[in-house]
N, C-alpha and C positions, 0 to 999 in steps of 0.2 A: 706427135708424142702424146703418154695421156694427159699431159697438162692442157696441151689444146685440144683433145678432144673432149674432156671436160669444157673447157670456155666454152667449143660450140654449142655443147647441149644448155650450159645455162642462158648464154645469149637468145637462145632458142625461146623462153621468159621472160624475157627485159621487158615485156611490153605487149600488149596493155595491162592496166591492173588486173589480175586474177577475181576472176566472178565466180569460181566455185572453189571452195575453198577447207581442208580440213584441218584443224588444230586439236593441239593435247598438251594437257600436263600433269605429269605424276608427281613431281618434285615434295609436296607435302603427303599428308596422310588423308588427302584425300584426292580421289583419281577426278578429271575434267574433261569433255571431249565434247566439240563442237562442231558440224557442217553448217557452212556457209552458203547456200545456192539459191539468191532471193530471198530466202528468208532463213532463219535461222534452227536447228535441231541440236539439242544441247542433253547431256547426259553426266550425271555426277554418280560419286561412287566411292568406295574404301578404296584408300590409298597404299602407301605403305606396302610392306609384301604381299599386298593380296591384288595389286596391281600387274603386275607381270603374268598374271593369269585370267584378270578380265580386260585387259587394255585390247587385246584385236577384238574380241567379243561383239564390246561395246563400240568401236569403230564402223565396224560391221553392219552392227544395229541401225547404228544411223545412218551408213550410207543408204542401206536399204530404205530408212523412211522418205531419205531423201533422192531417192530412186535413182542414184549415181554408181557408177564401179570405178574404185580406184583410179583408172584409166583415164577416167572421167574429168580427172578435176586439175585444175591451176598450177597447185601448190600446196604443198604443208603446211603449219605455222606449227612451231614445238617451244616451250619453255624449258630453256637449256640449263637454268640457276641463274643464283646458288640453290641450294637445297638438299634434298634428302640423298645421300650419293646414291643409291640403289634407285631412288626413282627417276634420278637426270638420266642415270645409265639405260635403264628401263623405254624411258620418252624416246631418248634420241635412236635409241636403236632399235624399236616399233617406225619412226620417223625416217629414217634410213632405210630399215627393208622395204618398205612399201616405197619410197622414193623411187628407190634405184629398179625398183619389178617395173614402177609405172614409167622410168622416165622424166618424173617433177625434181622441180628446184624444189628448197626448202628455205623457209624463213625462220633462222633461229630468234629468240623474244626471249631479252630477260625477264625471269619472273618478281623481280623485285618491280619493273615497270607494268608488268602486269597486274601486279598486285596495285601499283598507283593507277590504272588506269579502272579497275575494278573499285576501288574508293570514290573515285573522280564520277564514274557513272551512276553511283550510288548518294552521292552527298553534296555534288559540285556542280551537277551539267549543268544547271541554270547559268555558272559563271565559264567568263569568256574566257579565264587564264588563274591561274593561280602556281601552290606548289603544294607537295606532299611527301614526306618520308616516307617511305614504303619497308617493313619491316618484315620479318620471318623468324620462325626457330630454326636456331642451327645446332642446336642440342646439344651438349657439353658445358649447358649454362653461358651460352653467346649466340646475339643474336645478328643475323644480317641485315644490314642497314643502307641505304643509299637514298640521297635525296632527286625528287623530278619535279620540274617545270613542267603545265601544259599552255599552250596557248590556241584558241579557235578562230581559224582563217574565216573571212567573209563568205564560203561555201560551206560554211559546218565543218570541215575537216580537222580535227584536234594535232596539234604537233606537239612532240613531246623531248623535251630536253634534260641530259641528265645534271645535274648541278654537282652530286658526287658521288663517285663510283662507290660500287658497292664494300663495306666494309665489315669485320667482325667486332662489335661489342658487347659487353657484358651489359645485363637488366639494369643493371645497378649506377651507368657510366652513360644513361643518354643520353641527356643532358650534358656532357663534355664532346657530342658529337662537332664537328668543324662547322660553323654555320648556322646550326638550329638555336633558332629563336626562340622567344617567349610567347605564347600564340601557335606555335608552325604547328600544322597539320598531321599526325602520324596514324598510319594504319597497316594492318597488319595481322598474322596470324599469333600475336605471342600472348596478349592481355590473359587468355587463359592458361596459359603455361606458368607464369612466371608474377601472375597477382600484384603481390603486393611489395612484391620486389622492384617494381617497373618505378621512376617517379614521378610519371603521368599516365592517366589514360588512354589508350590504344584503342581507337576506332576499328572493328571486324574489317575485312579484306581478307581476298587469296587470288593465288593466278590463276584466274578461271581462262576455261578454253574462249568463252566469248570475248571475255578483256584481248585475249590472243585473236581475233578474230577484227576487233576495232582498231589493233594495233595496225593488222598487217599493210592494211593500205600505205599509210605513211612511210613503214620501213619497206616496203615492195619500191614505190619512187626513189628513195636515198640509195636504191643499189645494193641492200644487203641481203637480199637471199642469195643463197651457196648452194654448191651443186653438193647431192646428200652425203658424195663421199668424203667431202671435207667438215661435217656436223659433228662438233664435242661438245661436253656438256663444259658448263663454266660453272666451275667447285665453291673460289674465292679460297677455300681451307683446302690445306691439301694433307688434311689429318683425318680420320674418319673416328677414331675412340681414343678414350685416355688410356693410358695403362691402369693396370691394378697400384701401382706406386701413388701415379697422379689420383686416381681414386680416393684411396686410403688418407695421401694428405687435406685431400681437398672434406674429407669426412671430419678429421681432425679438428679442420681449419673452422669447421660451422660448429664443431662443439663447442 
């Protein structure tokens, strides 16, 4: 059936870790794309709708610096959400066609743990374990939310826990998030979105394709790459705009 011909080809991956490796994520308003093969080739860029137009490009680009062809390599790693619907949809299905041309499994990666693992590299590595909120704009005046645990095994390898799935709140309500402390750690794309509305500061973060690249190890062993044909993006909102109703009241509502 195709269900097991699917299993065979992903089984096909189980093992060992992927040593070439390419990741992506459009989800914000800015594009990310990374190859993995020894050493690392990373590429940033306009997001948002100008993504769908440079996303193979820029793929492209780096495999060639990194002298691979599609064929080439491991696996994917793609940033599935939440985030911007047009550029989940975007990712996964740049991540999808190229899968299934070459053959590769694929490692879906939330990018809210992306986003923590992109803080954690930047503000944290010295410590062994910690936790961090990992934030985003979800636009509509709410943001996405979820909190993660990391902790560092005696070979350096980072494991990472989520403590609470991801959630929509308003700037204004984070502080009534379930769990966040006094102290807790948040980072995130919103501090310039939403200023002085927020009622703390938001340490810079995004899903970068590298965050997506230091994740994959971890989730490659726990069994969660999929075969490309089962890759969706993960929304959390399943609303994309307000109406002009909700608009108008919500105009009201600030005057």
């Amino acid at each position: 059936s195709r269900n097991d011909y699917r299993l065979q080809r992903l089984m096909k991956h189980t093992a060992p870790l992927p040593q070439r490796l390419l990741a992506l994520d459009t989800s914000t308003d800015r594009l990310s794309v990374a190859v993995g093969a020894g050493q690392v080739w990373t590429h940033e860029g306009a997001g948002g709708a100008a993504a769908s137009a440079s996303l193979i490009p820029a793929i492209l680009q780096l495999l060639q610096q990194a002298g691979l062809a599609v064929t080439q390599l491991d696996a994917i790693a793609v940033g599935i959400g939440p985030g911007s619907f047009t550029g989940l949809r975007t990712a996964c299905a740049v991540a999808q066609g190229l899968a299934l041309g070459a053959d590769l499994p694929v490692l879906p990666i939330s990018t809210l743990l992306a986003v923590a693992e992109d803080w954690r590299a930047q503000h944290a590595a010295p410590q062994t374990a910690g936790s961090v909120w990992a934030l985003l704009d979800a636009r509509m005046n709410e943001i996405y939310a979820a909190h993660w645990q990391w902790q560092t095994d005696e070979d350096g390898t980072v494991q990472w826990q989520c403590l609470h799935t991801p959630v929509l709140v308003a700037p204004e309500n984070l502080l009534a998030l379930p769990g966040l402390q006094a102290g807790a750690h948040m980072a995130g794309n919103v501090q310039a979105v939403y200023g002085e509305r927020l009622p703390l500061p938001i340490a810079p973060a995004w899903p970068t394709a590298a965050a997506l690249l230091r994740l994959a190890p971890q989730l490659w062993q726990q069994g969660l790459a999929v075969d490309a044909a089962l890759l969706i993006p993960h929304y959390v909102r399943d609303k994309v705009a307000q109406t002009t109703a909700e608009r108008l009241a919500q105009k009201s509502g600030a005057a």
